[in-house]
N, C-alpha and C positions, 0 to 999 in steps of 0.2 A: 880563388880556386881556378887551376886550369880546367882548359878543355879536353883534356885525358880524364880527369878527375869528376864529370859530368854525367848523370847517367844521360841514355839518349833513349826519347818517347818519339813514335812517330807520328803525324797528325794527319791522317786517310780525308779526305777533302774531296766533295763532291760540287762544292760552290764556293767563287772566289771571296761571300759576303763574309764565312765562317772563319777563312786564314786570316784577317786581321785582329778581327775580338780575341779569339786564342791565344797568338799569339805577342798581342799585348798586354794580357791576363800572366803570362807565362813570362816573360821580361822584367814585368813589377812584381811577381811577388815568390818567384822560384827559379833561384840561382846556382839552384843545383841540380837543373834540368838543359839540358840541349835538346831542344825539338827540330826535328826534320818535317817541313810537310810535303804530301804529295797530293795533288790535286789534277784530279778530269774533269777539268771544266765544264762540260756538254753532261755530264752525266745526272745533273737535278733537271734539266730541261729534257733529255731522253726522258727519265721516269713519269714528268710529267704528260706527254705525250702520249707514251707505251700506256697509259695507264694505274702505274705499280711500278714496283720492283719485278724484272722478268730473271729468266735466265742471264742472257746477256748481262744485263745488270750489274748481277750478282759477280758473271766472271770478271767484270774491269772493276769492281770494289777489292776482287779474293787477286788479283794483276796487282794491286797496289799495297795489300798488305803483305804478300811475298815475296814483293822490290823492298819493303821496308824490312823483314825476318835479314833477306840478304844484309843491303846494308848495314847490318848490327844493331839494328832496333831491339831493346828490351823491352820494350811495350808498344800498344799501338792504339790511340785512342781516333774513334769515329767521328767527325762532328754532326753528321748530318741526319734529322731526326728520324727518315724516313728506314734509316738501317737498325733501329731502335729493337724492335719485333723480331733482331735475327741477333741478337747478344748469347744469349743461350747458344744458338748453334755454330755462329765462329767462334765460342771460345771452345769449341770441340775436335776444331781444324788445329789448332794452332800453339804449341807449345810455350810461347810468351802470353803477356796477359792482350786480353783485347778488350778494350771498355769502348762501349756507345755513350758517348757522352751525356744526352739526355736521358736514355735509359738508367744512369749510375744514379742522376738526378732526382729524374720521379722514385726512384726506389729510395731514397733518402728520406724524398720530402714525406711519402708516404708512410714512414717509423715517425713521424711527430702527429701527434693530435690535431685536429681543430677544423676550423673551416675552411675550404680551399678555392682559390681562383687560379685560373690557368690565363697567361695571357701569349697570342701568337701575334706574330704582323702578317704570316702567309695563311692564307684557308685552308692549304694543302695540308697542311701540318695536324690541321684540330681534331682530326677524330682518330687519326695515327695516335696522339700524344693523349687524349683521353681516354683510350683502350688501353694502352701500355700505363698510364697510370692506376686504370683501375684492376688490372692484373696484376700489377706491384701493391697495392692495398688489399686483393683476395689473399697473397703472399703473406702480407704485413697482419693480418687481422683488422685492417682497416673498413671502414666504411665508405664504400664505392661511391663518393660525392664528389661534386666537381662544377664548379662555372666558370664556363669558359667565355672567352674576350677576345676577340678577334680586331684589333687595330690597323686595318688597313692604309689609312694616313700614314703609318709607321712602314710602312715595308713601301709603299711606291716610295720615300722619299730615301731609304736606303737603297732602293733601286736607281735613282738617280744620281747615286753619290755623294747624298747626304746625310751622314751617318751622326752629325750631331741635331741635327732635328729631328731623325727618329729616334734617339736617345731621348730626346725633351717631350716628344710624345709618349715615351713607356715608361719615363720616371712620373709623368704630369698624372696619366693611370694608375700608377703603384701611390701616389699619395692620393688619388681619390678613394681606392679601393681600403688602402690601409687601415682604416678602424673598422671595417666592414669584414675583414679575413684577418685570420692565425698564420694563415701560409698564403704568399703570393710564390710561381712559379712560372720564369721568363722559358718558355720555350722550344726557343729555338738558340745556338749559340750566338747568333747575329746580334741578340739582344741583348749579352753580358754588360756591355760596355754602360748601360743603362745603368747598372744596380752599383758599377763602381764609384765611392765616396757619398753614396745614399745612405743616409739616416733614416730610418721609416720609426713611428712611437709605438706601433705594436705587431705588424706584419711579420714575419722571417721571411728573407726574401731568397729563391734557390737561382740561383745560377749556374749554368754547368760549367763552366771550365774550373772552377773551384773542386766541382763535386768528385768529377771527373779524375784531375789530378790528385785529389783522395783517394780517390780509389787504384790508382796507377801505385802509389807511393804504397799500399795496404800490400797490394799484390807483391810487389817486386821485394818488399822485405819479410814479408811472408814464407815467399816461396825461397829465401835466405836463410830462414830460421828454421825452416823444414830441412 
């Protein structure tokens, strides 16, 4: 299939950890996608700073998904966890779809039963990603449970550009936890790359750029069919 022939997703990019898992999620296993990513490098470590998501923030996230509407982007998926809590409100900006990657996630993982562990490698992430999961199970009918796992060994050693040793740290995780949980759920995107060619004996394991790109693909042919 050509490159005319492709639809094109954009991938809104707050940290350079998250363009690679993506996008080698999106090379193996969807050939009929062309992603575009755009990335403000400074912008996970502003937030971390500023305290939050501020104003400013908000306008160099809404600067990159308006460079992507331009450039012909049919859809525009978020990678970064912290823009999770604002899914509902950019898809009210924006006339193509706009999926938060882990937000498409937790709302998945929370339509299946059972017991749930959440696993992060940054601190920043944990209590962002346990609210938004337990507001996607008040959604769901679900039961607002959750234990969370915080692997630090895993995130300094992708901080130092080692991204297959924090991979062997959150796969080493997901088979301790395995008979112990129903559902294991990586995250943050950085983490994908763990769960790829993972056999677990009873866990589901969610990863978002799978989930993500579900939900991309729902949308765009949805809004075909309407």
């Amino acid at each position: 299939m050509s490159e005319g022939q492709k639809r094109t997703v954009a991938l809104i990019n707050t940290t350079l950890n998250a363009v690679g898992p993506m996008m080698n999620y999106l090379r193996k296993n969807e050939p009929l996608l062309k992603a575009v990513p755009y990335l403000d490098g400074y912008l996970l470590e502003k937030i971390n700073k500023d305290g939050g998501v501020t104003d400013d923030t908000m306008g160099r996230v809404l600067d990159m998904i308006v460079n992507a509407c331009r450039d012909g982007a049919e859809g525009v998926i978020l990678t970064c966890t912290v823009m999770s809590p604002y899914q509902t409100a950019l898809r009210q900006l924006f006339s193509i779809p706009v999926i938060c990657a882990d937000a498409t996630m937790l709302d998945q993982a929370s339509m299946r039963p059972g017991k749930t562990a959440i696993l992060c490698t940054f601190e920043g992430t944990v209590e962002i990603t346990r609210n938004e999961y337990f507001i996607c199970c008040g959604r769901n009918g679900a039961k607002k449970e959750a234990d969370m796992f915080t692997l630090s060994d895993a995130f300094r050693a992708i901080q130092a550009g080692n991204l297959e040793e924090s991979n062997r740290l959150i796969r080493g995780k997901i088979t301790e936890l395995d008979e112990k949980y129903d559902k294991i759920i990586l995250a943050q995107i950085s983490m994908s790359g763990a769960a790829e060619g993972l056999t677990t004996r009873h866990a589901q394991v969610y990863s978002s750029p799978r989930c993500a790109v579900e939900e991309f693909w729902n949308a765009v042919n949805g809004r075909e069919a309407g």
